[in-house]
C-alpha positions in Angstrom: -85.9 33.4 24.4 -83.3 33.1 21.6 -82.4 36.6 20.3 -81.2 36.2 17.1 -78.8 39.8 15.5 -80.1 42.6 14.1 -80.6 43.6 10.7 -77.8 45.7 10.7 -75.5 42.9 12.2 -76.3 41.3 8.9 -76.1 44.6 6.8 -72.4 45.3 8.5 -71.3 41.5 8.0 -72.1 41.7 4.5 -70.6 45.2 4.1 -67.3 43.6 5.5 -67.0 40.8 3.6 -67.5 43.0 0.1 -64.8 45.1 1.3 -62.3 42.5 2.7 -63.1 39.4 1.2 -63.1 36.0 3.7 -60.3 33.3 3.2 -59.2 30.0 3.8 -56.7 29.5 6.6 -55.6 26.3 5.4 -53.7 27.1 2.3 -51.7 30.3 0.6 -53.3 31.7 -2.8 -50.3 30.2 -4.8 -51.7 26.8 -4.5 -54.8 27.3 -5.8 -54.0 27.9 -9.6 -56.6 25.6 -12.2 -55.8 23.8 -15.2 -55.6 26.3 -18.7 -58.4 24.7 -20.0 -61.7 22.0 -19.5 -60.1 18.6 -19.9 -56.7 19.9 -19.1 -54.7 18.3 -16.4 -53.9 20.9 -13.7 -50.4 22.4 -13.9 -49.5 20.5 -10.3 -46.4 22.4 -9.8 -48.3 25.0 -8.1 -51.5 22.7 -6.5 -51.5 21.3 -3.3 -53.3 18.4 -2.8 -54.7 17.5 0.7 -56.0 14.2 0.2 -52.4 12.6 -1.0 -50.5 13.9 1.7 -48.6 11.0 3.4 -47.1 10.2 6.8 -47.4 11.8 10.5 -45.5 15.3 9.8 -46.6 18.3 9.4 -44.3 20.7 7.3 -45.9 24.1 7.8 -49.3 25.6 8.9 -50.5 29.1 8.3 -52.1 28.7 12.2 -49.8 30.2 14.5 -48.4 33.3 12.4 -51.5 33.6 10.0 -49.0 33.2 7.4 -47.5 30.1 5.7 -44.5 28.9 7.7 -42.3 25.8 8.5 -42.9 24.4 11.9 -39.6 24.3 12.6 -39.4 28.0 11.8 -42.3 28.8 14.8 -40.8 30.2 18.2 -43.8 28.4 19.9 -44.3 24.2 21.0 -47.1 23.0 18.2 -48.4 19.9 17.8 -49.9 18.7 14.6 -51.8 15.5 14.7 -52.3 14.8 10.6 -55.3 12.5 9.0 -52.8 9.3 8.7 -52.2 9.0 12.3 -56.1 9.6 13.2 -57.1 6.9 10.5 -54.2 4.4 11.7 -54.8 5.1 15.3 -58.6 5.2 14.7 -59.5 8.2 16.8 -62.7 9.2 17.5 -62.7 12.2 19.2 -60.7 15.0 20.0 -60.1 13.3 23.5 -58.4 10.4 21.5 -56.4 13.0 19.9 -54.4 14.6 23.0 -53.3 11.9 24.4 -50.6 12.1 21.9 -49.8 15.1 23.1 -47.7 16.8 25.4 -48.8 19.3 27.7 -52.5 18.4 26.8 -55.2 16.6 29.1 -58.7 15.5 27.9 -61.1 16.8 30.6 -64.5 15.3 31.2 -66.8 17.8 30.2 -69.6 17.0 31.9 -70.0 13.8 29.9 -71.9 16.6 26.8 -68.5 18.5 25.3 -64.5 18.7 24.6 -62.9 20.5 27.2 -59.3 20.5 27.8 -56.4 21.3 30.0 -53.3 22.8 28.4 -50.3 23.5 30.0 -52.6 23.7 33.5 -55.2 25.8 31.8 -58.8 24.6 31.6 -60.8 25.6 28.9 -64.6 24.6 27.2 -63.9 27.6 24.5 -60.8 27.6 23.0 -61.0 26.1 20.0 -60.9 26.6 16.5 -61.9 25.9 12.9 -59.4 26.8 9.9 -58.3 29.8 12.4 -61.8 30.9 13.1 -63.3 30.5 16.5 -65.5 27.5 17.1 -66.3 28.3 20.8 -69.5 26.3 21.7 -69.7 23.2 23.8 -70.4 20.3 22.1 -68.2 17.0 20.9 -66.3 18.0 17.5 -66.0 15.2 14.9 -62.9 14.5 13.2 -64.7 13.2 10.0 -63.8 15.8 7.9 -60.4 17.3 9.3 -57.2 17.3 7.4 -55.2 17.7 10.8 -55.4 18.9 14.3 -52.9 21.4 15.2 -52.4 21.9 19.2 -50.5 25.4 19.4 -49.1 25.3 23.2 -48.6 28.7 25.2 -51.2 32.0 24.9 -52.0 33.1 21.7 -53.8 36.2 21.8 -51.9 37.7 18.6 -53.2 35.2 16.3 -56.6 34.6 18.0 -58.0 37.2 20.6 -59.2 36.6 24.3 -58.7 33.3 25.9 -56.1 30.9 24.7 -54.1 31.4 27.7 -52.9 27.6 27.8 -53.1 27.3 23.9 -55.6 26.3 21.5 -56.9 23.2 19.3 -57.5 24.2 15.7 -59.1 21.8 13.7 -57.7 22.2 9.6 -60.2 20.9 7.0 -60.3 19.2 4.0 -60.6 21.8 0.9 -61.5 20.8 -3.0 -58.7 20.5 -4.9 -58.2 19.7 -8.8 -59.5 16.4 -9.7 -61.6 13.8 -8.5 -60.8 11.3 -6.0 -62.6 9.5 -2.9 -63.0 7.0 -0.3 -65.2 5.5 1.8 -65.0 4.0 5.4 -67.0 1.2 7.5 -65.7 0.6 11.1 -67.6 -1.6 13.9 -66.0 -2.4 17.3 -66.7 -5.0 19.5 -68.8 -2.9 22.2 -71.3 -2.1 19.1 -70.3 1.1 18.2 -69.9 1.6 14.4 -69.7 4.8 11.6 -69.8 5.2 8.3 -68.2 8.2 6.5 -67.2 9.3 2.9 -64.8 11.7 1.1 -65.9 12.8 -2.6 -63.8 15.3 -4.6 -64.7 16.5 -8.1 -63.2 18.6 -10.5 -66.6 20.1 -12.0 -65.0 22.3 -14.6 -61.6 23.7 -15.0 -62.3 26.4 -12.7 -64.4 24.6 -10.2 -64.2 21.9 -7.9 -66.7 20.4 -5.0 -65.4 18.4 -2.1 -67.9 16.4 0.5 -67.7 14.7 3.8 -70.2 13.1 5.7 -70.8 11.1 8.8 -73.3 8.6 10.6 -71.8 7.6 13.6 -73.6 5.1 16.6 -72.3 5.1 19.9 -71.3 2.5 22.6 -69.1 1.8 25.4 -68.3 -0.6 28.5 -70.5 1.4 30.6 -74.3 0.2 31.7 -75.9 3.2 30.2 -74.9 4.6 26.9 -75.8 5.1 23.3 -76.7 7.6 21.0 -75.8 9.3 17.1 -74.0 11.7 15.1 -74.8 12.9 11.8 -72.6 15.2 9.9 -72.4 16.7 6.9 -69.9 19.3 5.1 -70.0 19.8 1.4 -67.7 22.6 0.3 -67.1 24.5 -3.5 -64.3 26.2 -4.7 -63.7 28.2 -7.3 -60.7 29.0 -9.1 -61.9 32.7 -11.0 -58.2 33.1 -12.2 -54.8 32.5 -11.2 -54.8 35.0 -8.5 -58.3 34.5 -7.0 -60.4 32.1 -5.5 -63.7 31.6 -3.8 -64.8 28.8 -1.2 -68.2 28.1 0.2 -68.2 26.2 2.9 -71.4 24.6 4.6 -71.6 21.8 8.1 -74.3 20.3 9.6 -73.7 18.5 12.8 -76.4 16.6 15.0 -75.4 14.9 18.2 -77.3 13.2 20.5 -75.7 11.3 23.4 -76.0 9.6 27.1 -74.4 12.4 29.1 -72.3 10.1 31.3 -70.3 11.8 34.2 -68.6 8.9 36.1 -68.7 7.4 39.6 -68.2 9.0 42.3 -65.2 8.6 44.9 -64.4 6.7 48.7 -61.6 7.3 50.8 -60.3 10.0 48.4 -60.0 7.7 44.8 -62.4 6.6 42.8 -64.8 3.6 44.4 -63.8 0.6 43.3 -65.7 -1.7 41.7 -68.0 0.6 39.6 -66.1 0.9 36.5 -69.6 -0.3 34.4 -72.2 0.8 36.8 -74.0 4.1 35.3 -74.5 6.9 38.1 -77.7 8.6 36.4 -81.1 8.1 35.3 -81.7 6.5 31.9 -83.4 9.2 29.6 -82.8 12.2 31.8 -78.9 12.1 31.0 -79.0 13.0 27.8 -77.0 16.0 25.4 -78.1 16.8 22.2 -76.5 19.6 20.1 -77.5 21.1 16.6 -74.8 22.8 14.7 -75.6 24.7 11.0 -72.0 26.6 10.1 -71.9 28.8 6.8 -68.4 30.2 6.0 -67.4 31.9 3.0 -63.3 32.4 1.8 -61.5 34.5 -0.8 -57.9 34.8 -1.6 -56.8 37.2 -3.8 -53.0 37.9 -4.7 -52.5 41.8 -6.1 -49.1 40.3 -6.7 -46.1 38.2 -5.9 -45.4 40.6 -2.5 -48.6 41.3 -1.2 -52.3 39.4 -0.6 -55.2 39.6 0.7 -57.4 36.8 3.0 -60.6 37.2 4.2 -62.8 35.3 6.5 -66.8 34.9 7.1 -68.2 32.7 9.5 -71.9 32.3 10.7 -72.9 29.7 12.6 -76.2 29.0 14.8 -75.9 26.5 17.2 -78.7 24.8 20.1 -77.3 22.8 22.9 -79.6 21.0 25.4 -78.5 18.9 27.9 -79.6 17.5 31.5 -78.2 15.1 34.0 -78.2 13.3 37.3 -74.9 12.8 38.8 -72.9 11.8 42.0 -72.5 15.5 43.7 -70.8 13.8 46.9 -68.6 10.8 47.8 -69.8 7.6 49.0 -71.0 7.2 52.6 -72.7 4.7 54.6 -73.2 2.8 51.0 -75.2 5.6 49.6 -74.2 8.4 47.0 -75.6 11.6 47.3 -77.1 12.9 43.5 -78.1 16.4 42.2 -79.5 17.1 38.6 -80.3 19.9 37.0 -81.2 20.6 32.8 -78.9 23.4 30.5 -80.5 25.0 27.1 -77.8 26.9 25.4 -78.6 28.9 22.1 -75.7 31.0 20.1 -75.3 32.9 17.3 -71.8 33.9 16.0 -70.8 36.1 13.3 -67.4 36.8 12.9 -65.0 38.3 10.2 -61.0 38.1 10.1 -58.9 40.0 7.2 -55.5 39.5 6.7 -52.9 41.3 4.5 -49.6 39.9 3.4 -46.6 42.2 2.5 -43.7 39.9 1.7 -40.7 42.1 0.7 -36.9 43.3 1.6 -35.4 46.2 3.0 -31.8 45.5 2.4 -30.6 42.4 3.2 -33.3 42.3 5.6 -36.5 39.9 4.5 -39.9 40.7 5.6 -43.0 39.0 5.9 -45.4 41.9 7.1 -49.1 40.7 8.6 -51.8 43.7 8.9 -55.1 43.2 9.2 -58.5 43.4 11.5 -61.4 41.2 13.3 -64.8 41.8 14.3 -67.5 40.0 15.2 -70.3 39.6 17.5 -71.9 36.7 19.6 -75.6 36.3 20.8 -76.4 33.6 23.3 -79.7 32.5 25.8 -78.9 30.0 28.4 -81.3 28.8 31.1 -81.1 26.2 33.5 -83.1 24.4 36.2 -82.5 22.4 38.6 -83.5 19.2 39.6 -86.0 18.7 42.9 -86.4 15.1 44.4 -89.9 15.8 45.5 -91.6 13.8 48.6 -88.4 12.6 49.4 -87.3 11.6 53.2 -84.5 14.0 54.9 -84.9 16.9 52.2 -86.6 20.2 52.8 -89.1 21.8 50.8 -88.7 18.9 48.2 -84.5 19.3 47.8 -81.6 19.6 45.6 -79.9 16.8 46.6 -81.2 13.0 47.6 -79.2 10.1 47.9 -79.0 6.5 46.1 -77.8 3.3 47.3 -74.3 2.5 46.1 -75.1 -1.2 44.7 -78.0 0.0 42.1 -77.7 4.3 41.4 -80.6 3.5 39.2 -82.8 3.7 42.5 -82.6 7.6 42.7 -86.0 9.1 44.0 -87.9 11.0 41.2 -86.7 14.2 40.0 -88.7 17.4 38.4 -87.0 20.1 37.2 -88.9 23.8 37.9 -88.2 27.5 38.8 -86.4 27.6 42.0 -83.0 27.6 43.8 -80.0 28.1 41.5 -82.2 28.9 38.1 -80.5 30.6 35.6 -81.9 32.5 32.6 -79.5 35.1 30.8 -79.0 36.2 27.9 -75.8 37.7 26.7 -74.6 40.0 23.8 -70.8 39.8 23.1 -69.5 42.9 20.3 -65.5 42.1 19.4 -63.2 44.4 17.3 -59.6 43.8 17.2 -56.5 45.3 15.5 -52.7 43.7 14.6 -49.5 44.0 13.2 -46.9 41.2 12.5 -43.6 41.1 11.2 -41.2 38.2 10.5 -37.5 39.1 9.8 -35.1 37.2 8.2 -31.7 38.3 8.5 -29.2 35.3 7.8 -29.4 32.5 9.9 -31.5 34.6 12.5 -35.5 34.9 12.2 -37.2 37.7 14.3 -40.8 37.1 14.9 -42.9 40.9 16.8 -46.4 41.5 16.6 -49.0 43.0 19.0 -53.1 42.7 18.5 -55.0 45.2 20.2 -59.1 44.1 21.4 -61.8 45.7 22.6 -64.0 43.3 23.8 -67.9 44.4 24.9 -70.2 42.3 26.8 -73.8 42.9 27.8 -75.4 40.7 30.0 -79.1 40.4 30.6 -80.3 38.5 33.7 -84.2 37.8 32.6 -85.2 36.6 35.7 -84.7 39.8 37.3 -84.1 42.1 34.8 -80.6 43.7 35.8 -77.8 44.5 32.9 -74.7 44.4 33.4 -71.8 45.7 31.0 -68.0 45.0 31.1 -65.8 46.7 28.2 -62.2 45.5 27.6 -59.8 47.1 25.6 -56.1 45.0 25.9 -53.1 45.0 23.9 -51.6 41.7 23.9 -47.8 41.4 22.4 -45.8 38.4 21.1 -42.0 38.3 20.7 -39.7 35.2 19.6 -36.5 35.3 17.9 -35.3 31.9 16.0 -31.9 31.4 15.6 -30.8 28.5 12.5 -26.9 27.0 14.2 -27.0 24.8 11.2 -30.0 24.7 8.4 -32.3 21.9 10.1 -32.2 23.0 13.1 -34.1 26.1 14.8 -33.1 27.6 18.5 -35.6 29.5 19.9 -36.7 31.9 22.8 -40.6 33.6 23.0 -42.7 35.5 25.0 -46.5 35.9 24.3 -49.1 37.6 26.2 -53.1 36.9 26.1 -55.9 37.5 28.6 -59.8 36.2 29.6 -62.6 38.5 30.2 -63.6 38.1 33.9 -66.9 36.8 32.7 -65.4 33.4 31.7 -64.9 31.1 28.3 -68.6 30.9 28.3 -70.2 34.5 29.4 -71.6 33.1 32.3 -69.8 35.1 35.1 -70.8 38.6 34.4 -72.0 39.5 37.7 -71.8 42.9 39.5 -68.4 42.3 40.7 -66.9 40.9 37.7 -68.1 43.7 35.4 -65.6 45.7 37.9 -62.8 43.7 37.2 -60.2 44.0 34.8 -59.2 40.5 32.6 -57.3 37.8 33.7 -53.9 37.7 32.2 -51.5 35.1 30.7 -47.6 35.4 30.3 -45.6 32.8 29.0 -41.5 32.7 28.6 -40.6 29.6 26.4 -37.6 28.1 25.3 -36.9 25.8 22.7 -34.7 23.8 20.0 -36.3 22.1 16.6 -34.6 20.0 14.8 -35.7 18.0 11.3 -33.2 15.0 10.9 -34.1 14.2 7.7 -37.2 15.4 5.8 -40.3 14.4 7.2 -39.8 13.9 10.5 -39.1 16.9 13.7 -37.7 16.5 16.9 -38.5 19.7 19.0 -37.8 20.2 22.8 -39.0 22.9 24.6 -39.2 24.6 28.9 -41.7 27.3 29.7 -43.0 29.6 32.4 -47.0 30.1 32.1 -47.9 32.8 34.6 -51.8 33.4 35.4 -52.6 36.5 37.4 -55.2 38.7 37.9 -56.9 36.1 39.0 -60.0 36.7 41.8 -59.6 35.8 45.7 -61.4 37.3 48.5 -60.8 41.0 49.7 -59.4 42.1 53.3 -63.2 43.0 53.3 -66.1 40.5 53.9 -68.0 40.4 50.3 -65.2 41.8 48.4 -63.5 40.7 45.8 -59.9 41.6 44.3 -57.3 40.3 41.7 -54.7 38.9 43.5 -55.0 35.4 42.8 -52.2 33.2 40.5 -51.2 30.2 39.4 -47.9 29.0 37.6 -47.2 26.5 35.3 -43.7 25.0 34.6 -42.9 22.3 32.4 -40.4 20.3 30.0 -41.9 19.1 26.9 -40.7 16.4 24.0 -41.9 15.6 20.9 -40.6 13.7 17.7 -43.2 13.2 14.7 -42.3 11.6 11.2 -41.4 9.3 9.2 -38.0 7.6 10.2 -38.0 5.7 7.0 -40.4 5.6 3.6 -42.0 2.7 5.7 -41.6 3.8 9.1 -43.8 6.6 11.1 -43.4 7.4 14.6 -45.5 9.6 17.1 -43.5 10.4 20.6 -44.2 12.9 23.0 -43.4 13.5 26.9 -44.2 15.9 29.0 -43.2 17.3 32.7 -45.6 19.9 34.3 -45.8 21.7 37.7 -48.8 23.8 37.8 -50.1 25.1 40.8 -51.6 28.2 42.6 -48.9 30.4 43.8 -51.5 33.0 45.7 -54.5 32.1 47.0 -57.4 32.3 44.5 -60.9 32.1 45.4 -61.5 28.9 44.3 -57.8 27.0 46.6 -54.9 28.5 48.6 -51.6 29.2 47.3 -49.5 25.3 47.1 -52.8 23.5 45.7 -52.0 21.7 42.7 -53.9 22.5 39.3 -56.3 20.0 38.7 -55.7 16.9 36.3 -52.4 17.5 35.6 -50.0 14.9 36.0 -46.5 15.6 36.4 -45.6 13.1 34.0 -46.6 12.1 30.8 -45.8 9.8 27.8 -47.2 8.5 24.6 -45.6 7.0 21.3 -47.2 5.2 18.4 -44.9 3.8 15.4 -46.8 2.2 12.4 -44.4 0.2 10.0 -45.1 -1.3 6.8 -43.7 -4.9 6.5 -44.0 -5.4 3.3 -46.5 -3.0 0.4 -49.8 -5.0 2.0 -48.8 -5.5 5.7 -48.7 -3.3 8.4 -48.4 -3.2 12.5 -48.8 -0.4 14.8 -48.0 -0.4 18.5 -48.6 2.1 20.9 -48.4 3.1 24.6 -49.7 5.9 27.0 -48.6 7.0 30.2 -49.7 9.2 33.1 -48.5 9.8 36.2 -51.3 10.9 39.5 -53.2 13.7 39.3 -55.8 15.2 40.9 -59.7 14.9 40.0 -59.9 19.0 41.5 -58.4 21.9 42.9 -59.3 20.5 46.2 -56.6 18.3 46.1 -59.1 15.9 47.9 -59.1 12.7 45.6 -56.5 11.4 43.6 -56.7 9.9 39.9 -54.2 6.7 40.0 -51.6 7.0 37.3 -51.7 4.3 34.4 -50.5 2.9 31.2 -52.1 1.9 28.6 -51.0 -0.6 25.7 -52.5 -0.4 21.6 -51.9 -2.2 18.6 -53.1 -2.5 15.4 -52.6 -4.1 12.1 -53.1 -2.9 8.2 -54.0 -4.7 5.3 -54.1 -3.9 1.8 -56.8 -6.1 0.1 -56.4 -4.5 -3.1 -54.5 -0.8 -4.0 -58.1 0.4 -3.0 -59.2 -1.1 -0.4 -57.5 -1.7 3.3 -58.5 -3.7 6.0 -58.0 -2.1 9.6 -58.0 -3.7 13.2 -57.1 -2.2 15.8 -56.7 -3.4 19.6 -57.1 -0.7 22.6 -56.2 -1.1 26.2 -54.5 -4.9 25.1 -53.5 -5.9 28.6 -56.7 -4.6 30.1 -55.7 -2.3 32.4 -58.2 -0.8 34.9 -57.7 3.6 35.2 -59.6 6.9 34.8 -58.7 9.0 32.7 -60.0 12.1 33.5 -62.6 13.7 35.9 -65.3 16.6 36.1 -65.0 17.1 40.2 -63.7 14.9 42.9 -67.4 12.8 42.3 -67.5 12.5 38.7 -64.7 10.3 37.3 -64.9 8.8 33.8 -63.9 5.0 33.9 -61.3 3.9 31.1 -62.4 1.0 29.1 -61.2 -2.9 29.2 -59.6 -4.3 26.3 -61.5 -3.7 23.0 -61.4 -3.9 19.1 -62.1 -2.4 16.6 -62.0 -3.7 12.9 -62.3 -1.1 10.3 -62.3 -1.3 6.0 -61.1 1.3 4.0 -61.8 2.6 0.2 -60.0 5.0 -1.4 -60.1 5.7 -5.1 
């Protein structure tokens, strides 16, 4: 049964936010000041205003320090993917999204959420929105997004546990003075379609109301898939004077999909000849995911050296999903098939306060960060697994069955009861954390030391059986990079972070007697680095690292026991340029090299495995230019070398390229006209995989044609 917080919880939350006051990570209190008076344009000097911002560069972000700084000022690889590049490329999904960028690989999921591999680190819970964690599993729209930032490396400091390959913050659109909107209609030749809209208004001089919404239907090439999204997020701001401000903040998300997870392999690839053919059962594959998110944000300067931010998130979220899936590789022209169902409930409310001091000490500058977390996180999960009942060769009804190969569709019935492999947990998750930043400025030479300590408590309830189990971590997790400026546009740098992952996992799930034992796993990365901004508006950066992951489990010298000796490393080389080249020129380019692999046997390979779907190579690029004021063209191209579909090292994932293009039209200064072309030559690869027997297919050639209002 869902448990939903205490009284107190609330009581405590509310205590919190009266005391330390919930902000906005998106943008610093000085660009929030209203007009004098109703009627009065705003005095613009000081306003930043989302919605006109142009091109494929991002200048600064307040994500990776918690204060406002210029990317090229960051000892740390970040990637910011802004709103003009995910309307021009038309993106759908946060999947879309990495594969312009380096050191980032969409993971399948399951076929029902984003998952990701950065720098060799998979991860279903490291994600973010406006700095504040966003940790369910579930597909994320970008309907309503400003940008999305992909910080690379761990970064504990800035966001607590996890993030030991990086993160994916998503940054979204605030109100702003004045009133302006737009409007979007996009169909693609599969069938899938949306509809969205973008409404700002200035309601009085001191208050504005912003609003995004979505209706999305799916489609694909695949024999079995459909479904909806529906998503709304209105959000009020209001200016109470020119040091202050308030934002509420309300999203609604409803998703309901085909949970599709691939074919299944022969021979060690993928079979061939199966890129349409759906391995499930039509109406038992399904996800669906409710998502109600309430935050609430105030900025408040005392003065021109010091501020204080504030944030307040609540969110209650319901995941259901269940499946039928390949669990084996092809033999004798049948495919072996498992399924089971997966109800998620979860309850997060969680409070971040940040103070600024910005000040000198000499000829020394400053930019001091203090401030404190806490939250706490109440989930129910239960699954059941799938029995094929009556069926020839299986014993006492069976997980597993088997299909023929040349129509899946023929699995044997499946039930899904209390048996083998049932779960039914609940877990309560209490976090409290502490930190101290400094950035120094001294001359051409920036200094960048902080340390966060956590103390992370989990309870875990297993309600078929009744045991507890309880794991508290208390870590300290430092962060050191020093930034040194040869000449003003460009930045040298060298960092070291530190973060770490409670051994009950991204998701609770692995709080067992033996992991409550266990101390965290733990993540070191070395990076170095050069940045470099040719002209303004566009950044070259370049970067090598060393991400070590220890503390890792692997069996004991002793049958049954367990110990942290376990690691993996992950080297790589990573490119990047983002900008405009010219007023009428943007460009997107980003390569990566990576060699991530387990260095000492783990539990789950032995040392000299390679990490799963990472390739060692990587490329992407996409360059719009404007022709003339109406006309536009866009090309791009992808590239990825082999990887593999699991740690096994048992199938491989061919490596591919994949061509785009697109071309703009401006019907009137309102209204554009979109098409874009993906996969042009029609190249057959799979992107990505969930185990050796659940590869996703990429799609043939499509298009997509796509009209655009903005007013």
């Amino acid at each position: 049964m869902h448990q939903r917080p205490a009284v107190a919880l609330f009581a405590t939350a509310a205590a919190a936010a009266l005391i330390a006051p919930p902000a906005r990570a998106a943008e610093p209190v000085a660009a929030i000041e209203p007009a004098a008076s109703e009627g009065a344009e705003p005095d613009r000097s000081d306003v930043t205003v989302t919605a006109q911002r142009d091109g494929y560069a991002t200048p600064d972000t307040i994500t990776a320090t918690r204060t406002p700084t210029p990317l090229r000022d960051i000892p740390q690889a970040i990637t910011a993917i802004e709103r003009e590049q995910i309307d021009d490329q038309a993106f759908r999904s946060i999947s879309d999204v990495l594969r312009y960028v380096p050191g980032a690989i969409a993971a399948q999921g399951e076929g029902n959420r984003d998952q990701i591999v950065l720098r060799g680190n998979n991860t279903t819970a490291d994600f973010f929105v406006d700095g504040q964690r966003d940790d369910v599993q579930y597909y994320r729209p970008l309907y309503n997004l400003e940008r999305v930032e992909v910080l690379r490396g761990p970064n504990a400091l800035s966001f607590g546990r996890g993030g030991g390959g990086g993160v994916i913050n998503r940054v979204t659109k605030a109100p702003t003075p004045g009133n302006f909107g737009g409007a979007t209609a996009s169909a693609d030749t599969y069938g899938a379609w949306y509809v969205d809209g973008d409404v700002n208004f200035r309601l009085t001089d001191k208050l504005a109301a912003r609003v995004n919404g979505l209706r999305e239907g799916f489609n694909n090439h695949r024999q079995v898939y459909g479904g909806f999204v529906t998503a709304v997020n209105p959000v009020v701001k209001l200016f109470a004077d020119p040091n202050t401000a308030f934002t509420l903040s309300y999203e609604y998300v409803n998703d309901d999909r085909v949970a599709d997870r691939g074919i299944p392999s022969l021979g060690g690839r993928p079979v061939a000849g199966f890129r349409d053919t759906f391995f499930g059962v039509s109406g038992i594959n399904r996800s669906r995911f409710t998502g109600n998110v309430a935050r609430g944000v105030v900025e408040h300067r005392f003065s021109d050296a010091l501020s204080v931010t504030g944030r307040l998130l609540y969110g209650d979220y319901n995941k259901f999903y269940g499946n039928v899936f390949p669990s084996g590789a092809v033999s004798g022209g049948r495919v072996p098939v498992q399924g089971y169902i997966d109800f998620t409930f979860r309850e997060n409310l969680l409070s971040q306060t940040d103070f600024v001091w910005r000040g000198r000490t000499g000829a020394v500058e400053h930019t001091i960060l203090a401030g404190f977390e806490f939250g706490t996180q109440r989930t129910a999960n239960s699954r059941l697994n799938g029995f094929f009942d009556g069926v020839a060769g299986t014993t006492g009804g069976g997980l597993t069955a088997t299909a023929p190969l040349a129509n899946p569709f023929v699995a044997p019935p499946i039930v899904f009861r209390p048996g083998s492999g049932q779960r039914n947990n609940r877990t309560d998750a209490d976090i409290f954390a502490g930190y101290l930043q400094d950035q120094i400025k001294l001359g051409p030479v920036e200094l960048l030391v902080g340390v966060r300590h956590d103390r992370f408590n989990l309870t875990a309830t297993n309600l078929l059986t009744a045991q507890a189990f309880e794991r508290r971590d208390t870590v300290w997790s430092p962060r050191a990079g020093i930034v040194v400026h040869p000449a003003k546009p460009v930045s040298l740098y060298f960092s070291y972070a530190r973060s770490f992952l409670p051994q009950s996992g991204d998701q609770f799930t692995s709080l067992d007697l033996t992991a409550a034992a266990l101390a965290p796993e733990r993540f070191d990365n070395f990076e170095v680095g050069a940045k470099w901004e040719p002209r303004s508006g566009l950044l070259v950066a370049a970067n090598i690292y060393q991400l070590d992951r220890t503390n890792t489990r692997a069996a004991g010298p002793v049958a049954g026991t367990t110990v942290l000796t376990g690691a993996q490393r992950s080297r790589g080389l990573e490119l990047e340029a983002r900008g405009a080249i010219t007023p009428d020129w943007q460009l997107s380019l980003g390569y990566s090299y990576q060699d991530a692999r387990i260095t000492t046997t783990t539990s789950a390979a032995p040392a000299g495995r390679r990490v799963a779907l990472v390739p060692e190579h990587s490329f992407s690029a996409f360059s719009r230019y404007n022709v003339t004021q109406r006309f536009g063209v866009g090309t791009g191209v992808s590239y990825f070398s082999s990887s593999f579909a699991s740690v096994s090292n048992a199938v491989t994932l061919p490596g591919y390229a994949r061509v785009d293009a697109a071309l703009y039209y401006k019907l009137t200064k309102a209204v554009e006209v979109q098409a874009n072309i993906e996969n042009l030559f029609n190249a057959g690869y799979f992107p990505t995989a969930h185990t050796d027997n659940n590869i996703s297919t990429g799609a043939p050639i499509s298009g997509r044609l796509t009209l655009r209002l903005r007013y």
